[in-house]
C-alpha positions as CSV (number, residue, x, y, z in Angstrom):
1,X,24.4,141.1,160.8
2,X,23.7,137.5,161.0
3,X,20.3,136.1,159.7
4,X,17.6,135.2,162.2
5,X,17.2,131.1,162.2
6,X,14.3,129.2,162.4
7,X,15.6,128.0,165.8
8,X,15.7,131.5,167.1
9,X,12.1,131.7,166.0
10,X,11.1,128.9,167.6
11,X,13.0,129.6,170.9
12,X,10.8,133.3,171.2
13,X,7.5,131.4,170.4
14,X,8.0,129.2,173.4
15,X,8.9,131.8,175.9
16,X,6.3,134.0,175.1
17,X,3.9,131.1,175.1
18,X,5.7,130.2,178.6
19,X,5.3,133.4,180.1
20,X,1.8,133.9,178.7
21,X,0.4,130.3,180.0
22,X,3.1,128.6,182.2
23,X,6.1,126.5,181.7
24,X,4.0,123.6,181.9
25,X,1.8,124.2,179.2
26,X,4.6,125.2,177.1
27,X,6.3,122.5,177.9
28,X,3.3,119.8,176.7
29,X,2.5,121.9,173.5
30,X,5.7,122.4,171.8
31,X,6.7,119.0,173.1
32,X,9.7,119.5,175.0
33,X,11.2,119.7,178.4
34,X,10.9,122.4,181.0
35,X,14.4,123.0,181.7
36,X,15.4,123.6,177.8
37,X,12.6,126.4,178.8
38,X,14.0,127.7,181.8
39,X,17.3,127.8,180.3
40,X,16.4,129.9,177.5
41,X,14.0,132.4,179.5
42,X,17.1,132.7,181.9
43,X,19.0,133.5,178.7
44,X,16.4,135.8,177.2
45,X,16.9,139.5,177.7
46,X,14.4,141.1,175.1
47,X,16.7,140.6,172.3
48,X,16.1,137.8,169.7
49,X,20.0,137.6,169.2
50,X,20.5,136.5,172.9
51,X,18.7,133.1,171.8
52,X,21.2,132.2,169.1
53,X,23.1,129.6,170.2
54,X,26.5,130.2,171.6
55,X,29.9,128.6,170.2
56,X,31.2,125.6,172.3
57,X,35.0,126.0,171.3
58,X,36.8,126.4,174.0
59,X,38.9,129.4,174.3
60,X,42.4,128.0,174.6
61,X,43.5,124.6,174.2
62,X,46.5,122.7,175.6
63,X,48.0,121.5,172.8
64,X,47.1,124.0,170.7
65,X,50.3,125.7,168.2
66,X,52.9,127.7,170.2
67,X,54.1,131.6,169.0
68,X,57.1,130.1,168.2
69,X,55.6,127.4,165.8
70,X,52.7,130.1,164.6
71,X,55.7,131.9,163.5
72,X,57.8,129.8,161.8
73,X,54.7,128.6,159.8
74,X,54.0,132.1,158.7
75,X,57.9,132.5,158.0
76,X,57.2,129.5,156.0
77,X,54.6,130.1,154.0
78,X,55.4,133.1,153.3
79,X,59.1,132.3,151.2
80,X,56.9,129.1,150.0
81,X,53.6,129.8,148.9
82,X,52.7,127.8,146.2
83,X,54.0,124.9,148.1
84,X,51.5,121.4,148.9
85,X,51.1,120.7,152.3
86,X,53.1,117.6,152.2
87,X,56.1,119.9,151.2
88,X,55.3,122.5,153.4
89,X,55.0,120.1,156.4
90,X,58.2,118.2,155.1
91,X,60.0,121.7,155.2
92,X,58.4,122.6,158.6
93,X,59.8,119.2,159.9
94,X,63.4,120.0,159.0
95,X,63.6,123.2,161.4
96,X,62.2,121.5,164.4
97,X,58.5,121.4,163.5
98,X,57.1,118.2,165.9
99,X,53.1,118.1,164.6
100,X,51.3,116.0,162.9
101,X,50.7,116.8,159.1
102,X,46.8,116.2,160.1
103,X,47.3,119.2,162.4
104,X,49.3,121.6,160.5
105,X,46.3,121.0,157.5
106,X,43.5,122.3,160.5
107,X,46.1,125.3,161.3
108,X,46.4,126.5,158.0
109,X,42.4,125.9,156.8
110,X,41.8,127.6,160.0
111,X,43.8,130.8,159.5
112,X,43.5,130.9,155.4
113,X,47.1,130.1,154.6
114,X,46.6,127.4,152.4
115,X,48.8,126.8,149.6
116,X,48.3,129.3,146.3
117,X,47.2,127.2,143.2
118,X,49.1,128.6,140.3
119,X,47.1,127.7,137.3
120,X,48.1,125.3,134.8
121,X,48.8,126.5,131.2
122,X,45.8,126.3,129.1
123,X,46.5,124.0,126.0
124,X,46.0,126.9,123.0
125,X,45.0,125.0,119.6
126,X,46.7,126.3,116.5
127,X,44.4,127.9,114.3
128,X,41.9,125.5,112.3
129,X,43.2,125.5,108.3
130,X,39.9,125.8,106.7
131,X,39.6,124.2,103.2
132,X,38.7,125.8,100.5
133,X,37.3,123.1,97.9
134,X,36.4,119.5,97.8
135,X,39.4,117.2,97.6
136,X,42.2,119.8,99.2
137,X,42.4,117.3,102.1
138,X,40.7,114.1,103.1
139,X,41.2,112.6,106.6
140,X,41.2,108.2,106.5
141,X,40.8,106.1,109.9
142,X,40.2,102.7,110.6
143,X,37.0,101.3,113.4
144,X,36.9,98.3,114.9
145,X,33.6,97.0,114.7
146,X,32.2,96.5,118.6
147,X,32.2,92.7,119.5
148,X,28.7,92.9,120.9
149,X,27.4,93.5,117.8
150,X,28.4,90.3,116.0
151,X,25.5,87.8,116.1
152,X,25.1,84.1,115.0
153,X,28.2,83.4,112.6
154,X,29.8,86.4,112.5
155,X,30.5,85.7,116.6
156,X,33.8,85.8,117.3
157,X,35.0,87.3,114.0
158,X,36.8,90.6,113.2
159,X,35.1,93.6,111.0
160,X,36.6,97.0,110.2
161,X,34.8,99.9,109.4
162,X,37.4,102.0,106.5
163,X,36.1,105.4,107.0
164,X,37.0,108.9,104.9
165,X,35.8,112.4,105.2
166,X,36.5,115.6,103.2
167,X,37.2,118.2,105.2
168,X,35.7,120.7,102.9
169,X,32.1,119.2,102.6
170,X,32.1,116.5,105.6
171,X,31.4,114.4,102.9
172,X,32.2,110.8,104.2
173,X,32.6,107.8,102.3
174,X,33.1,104.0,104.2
175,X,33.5,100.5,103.3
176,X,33.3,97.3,105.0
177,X,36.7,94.9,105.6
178,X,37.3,92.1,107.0
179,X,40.9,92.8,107.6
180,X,42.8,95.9,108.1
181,X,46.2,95.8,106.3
182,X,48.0,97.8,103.8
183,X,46.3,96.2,100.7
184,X,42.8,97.0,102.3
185,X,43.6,100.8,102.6
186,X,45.0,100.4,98.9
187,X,42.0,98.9,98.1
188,X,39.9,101.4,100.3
189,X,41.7,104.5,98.5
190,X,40.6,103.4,95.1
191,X,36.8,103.2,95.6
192,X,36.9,106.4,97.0
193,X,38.6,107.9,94.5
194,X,36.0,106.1,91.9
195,X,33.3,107.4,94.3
196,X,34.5,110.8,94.9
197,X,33.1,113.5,92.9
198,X,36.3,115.6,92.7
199,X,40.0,114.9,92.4
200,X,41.6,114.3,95.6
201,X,44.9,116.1,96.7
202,X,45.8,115.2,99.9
203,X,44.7,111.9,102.4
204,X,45.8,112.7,106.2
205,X,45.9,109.5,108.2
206,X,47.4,108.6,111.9
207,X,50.5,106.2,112.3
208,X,48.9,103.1,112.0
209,X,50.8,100.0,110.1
210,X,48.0,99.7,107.9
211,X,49.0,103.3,106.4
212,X,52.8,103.5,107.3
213,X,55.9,101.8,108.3
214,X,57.3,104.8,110.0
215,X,56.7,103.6,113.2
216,X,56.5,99.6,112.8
217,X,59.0,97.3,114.3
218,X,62.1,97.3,114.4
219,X,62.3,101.1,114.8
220,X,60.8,101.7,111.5
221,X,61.3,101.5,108.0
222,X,61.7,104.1,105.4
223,X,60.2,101.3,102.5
224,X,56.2,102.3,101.6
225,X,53.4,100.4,102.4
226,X,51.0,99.6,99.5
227,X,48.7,102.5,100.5
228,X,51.4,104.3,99.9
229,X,52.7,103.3,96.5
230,X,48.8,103.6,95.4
231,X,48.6,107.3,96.4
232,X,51.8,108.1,94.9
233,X,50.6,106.7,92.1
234,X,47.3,108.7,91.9
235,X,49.5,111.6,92.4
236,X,48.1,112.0,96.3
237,X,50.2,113.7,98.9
238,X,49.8,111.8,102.2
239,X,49.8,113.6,105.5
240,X,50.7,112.0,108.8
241,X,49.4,113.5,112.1
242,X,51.6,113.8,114.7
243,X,51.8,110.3,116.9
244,X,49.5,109.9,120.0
245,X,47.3,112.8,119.2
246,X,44.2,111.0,117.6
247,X,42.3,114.9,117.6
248,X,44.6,116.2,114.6
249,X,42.2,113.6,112.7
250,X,39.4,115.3,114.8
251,X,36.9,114.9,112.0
252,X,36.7,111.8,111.5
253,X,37.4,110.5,115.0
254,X,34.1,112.1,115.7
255,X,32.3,110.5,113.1
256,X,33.0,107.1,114.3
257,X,32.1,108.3,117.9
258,X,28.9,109.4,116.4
259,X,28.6,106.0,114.7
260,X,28.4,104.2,118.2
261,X,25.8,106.6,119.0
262,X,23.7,106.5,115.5
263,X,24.6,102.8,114.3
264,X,26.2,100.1,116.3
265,X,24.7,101.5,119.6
266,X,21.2,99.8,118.0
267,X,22.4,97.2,114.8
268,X,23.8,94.0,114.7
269,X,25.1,91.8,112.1
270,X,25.0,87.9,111.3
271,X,27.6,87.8,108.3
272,X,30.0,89.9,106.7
273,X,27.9,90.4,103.7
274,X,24.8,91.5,106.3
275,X,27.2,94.2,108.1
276,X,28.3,95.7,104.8
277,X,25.3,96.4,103.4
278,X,24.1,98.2,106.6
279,X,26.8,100.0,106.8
280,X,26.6,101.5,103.2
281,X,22.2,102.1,104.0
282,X,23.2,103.8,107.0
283,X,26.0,106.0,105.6
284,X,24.2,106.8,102.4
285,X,20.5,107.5,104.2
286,X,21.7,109.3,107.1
287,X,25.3,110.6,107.6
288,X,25.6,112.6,104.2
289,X,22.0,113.6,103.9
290,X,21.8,115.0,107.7
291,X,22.2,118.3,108.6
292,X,25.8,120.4,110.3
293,X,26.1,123.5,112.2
294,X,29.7,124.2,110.4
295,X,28.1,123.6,107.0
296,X,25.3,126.4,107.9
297,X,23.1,123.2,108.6
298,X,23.2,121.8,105.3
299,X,24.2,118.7,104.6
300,X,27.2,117.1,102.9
301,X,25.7,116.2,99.7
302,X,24.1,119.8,99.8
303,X,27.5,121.5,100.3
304,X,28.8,119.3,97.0
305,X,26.2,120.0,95.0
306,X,26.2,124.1,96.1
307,X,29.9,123.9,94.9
308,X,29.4,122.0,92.0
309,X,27.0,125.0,90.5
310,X,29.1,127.9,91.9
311,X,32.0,126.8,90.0
């Protein structure tokens, strides 16, 4: 049963009033005409669901569908369900159909035939390789350092922010550059090595030209860059994510989005020299000493030093 409206209520009240002290009165105290109150005590038969309001569709229209076109909808739809409206419409026009594609949309809304939405394959993740120690694998990445945050002479110049993270301890080392080449991440991957508690076996980085030629131009070249050489030196394997997927690096990718928040969103910097020495506070006060819900909220330095006396 439908639910009694506030109009319905209002529409008794005034005939009851009406009948009680005169149309008149009525009229003046609910502030409103007398033949909106004649029309509804004419209406009125004791019931409070003969004051709803009664649909003003007409009951058949000229130009309204045919059987014949009802039909072939139906026919349709039925061998193409999952199919848009365009196609549907484009489908209907090739046997003869002659609406418009505005009208065959109010049809099919109207009589809940609307095209079935299959539903698009869910991307399933592998399952996440969980490290077992400090050093098993270390993910690298490069930030550009926001524009807006260069003051006074450092205006219009370029900073990088060299960023790594083990993936064991979210331990995260970074390091200020002016430059982001080859030689930096050589340079890069030997302070953190010096600074790194534990021996590193593996560095996972993404495609860029500063770790790899594998995708540089030319179609590539087989021939290391001096990141490279430098790892293979240390004995290092290095991992490469696959291209255009940036969340295979997920770790660290969400550092640096965490560093817009945390850092640059509130810093900014008049010199090279002034950058990296915030950069180092910040990452030494804050990132390894604050709390994770994967590390059991500890912190990174926490995690290390939990390893160091379990071993």
């Amino acid at each position: 049963m439908a639910s009694i409206t506030q109009d319905m209520r209002y529409r008794l009240s005034l005939i009851k009033y009406a009948e009680k002290y005169g149309v008149t009165k009525a009229a003046i105290k609910y502030k409103t005409n007398r033949q909106y109150i004649y029309r509804w005590k004419n209406r009125y038969n004791g019931s409070i669901e003969s004051l709803r309001c009664r649909s003003r569709r007409p009951h058949h229209h000229p130009n309204q569908h045919t059987p014949s076109e009802i039909k072939l909808i139906y026919n349709t739809r039925r061998r193409n369900p999952n199919a848009g409206l365009v196609i549907l419409w484009v489908k209907l026009m090739q046997k003869g159909y002659k609406r418009s594609i505005t009208g065959l949309y109010r049809f099919l809304r109207r009589q809940g035939i609307m095209a079935v939405k299959v539903p698009n394959p869910k991307y399933v993740p592998k399952p996440y390789e969980k490290m077992h120690y400090p050093g098993q694998r270390v993910q690298v990445d490069v930030k550009f350092v926001p524009a807006i945050c260069l003051v006074n002479e450092a205006k219009g110049q370029k900073f990088y922010q060299y960023t790594a993270i083990d993936e064991y301890s979210r331990w995260r080392f970074v390091e200020a550059f002016e430059e982001h080449s080859s030689y930096s991440s050589a340079q890069f991957l030997e302070h953190l090595i010096k600074a790194f508690p534990y021996p590193i076996e593996c560095v996972q980085t993404d495609n860029g030209q500063e770790f790899t030629k594998r995708f540089g131009s030319y179609g590539g070249s087989e021939k290391l860059t001096v990141f490279q050489i430098r790892l293979a030196e240390y004995g290092i394997k290095h991992k490469l994510i696959r291209p255009f997927t940036p969340r295979h690096n997920g770790k660290v990718e969400r550092s640096h989005r965490k560093d817009n928040e945390r850092f640059y969103a509130t810093h900014t910097f008049y010199s090279f020299d002034d950058f990296s020495k915030q950069l180092k506070l910040y990452n030494r006060r804050d990132y390894n000493n604050f709390p994770m819900c994967p590390l059991d909220w500890k912190t990174p330095n926490e995690v290390l030093r939990n390893f160091c006396t379990s071993v």
